[in-house]
N, C-alpha and C positions, 0 to 999 in steps of 0.2 A: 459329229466330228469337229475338235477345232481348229483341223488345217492336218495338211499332209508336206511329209518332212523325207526327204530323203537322205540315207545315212547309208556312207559310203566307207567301209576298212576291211583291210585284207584280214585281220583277225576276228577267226566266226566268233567267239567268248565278247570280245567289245560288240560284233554285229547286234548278240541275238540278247547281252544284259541293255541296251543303248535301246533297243527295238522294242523290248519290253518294258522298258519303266516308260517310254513315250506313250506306247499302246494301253498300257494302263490307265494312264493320265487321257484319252480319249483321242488320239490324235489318232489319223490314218499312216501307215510308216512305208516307204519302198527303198530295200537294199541293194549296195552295189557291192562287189568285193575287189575294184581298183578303180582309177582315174576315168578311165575308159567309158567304161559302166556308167560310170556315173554321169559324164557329160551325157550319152545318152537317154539315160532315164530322166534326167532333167530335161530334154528336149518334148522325150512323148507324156511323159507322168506331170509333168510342171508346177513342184513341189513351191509350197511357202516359205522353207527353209532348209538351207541345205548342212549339214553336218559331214565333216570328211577327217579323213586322218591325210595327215602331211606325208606320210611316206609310203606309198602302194607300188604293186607292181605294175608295171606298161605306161602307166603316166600318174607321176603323183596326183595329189587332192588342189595343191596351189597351180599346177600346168592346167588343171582341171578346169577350177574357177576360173582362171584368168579365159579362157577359152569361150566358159559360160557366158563372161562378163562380154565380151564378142559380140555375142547374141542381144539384138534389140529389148524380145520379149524374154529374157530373160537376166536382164542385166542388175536388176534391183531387189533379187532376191537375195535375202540375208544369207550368211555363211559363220560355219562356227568351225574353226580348224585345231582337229587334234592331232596331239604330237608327243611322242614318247623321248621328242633329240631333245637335250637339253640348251637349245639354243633359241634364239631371236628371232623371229620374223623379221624384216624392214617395213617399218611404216609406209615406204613408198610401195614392196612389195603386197600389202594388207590391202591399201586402198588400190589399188590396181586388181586386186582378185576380188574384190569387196567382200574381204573378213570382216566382222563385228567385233569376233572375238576369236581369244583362243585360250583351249583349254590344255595344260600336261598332263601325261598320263604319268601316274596311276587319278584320273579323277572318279568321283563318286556319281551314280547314276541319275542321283539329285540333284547336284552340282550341273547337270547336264540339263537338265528336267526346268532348273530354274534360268537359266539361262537362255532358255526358249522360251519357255513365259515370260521371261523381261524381253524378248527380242519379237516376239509375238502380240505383244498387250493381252495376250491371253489368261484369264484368272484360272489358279492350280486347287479349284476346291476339291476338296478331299480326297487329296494325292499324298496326307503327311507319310513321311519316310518310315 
């Protein structure tokens, strides 16, 4: 395995294409489907990186992180934040929840795939799309 990710969106079609092209690629994957969820499973599962969509139910993906970010041993995991609003993060908001990145939806599972392997130093052989 080259690391376990957890990926967190109230939509199953983003959960289960996002969980397969990672699993594919060799990664271990544990899902959440809102905020909530997610803060927990990051607590017992203690993923390498984390993936969330910005707008879930009970507490979004950024109330999420930031909460994460809270946590001692958990404050230095990478975060990749998806988002279907067409709008801006704040940079104060980003590094305060510690985002790397973000990505809009509609993106491509690729798109996703490589962007974990640049936030991972992980090499993508023979993953072509």
């Amino acid at each position: 395995m080259k690391g376990k990710i957890l990926v967190a969106d109230d939509e199953a079609h983003i959960l289960h294409v996002v969980s397969m092209k990672l699993r594919n690629a060799g990664y271990e994957v544990v899902t959440a489907v809102d905020g909530e969820e997610a803060l927990e499973l990051c607590g017992t599962e203690k993923p390498d990186l984390i993936i969330t969509d910005y707008q879930m139910p009970i507490m979004t993906g950024l109330e999420a992180l930031k909460q994460i970010r809270q946590r001692e041993e958990m404050r230095d995991i990478p975060a990749i934040m998806l988002t279907a609003r067409g709008f801006d993060i704040e940079a104060s908001e980003m590094i305060a929840a510690g985002i790397a990145s973000v990505l809009a939806k509609p993106f491509s599972p690729r798109e996703v795939l490589d962007k974990v392997t640049e936030l991972l130093g992980v090499p993508n052989e023979g993953t072509q799309a």
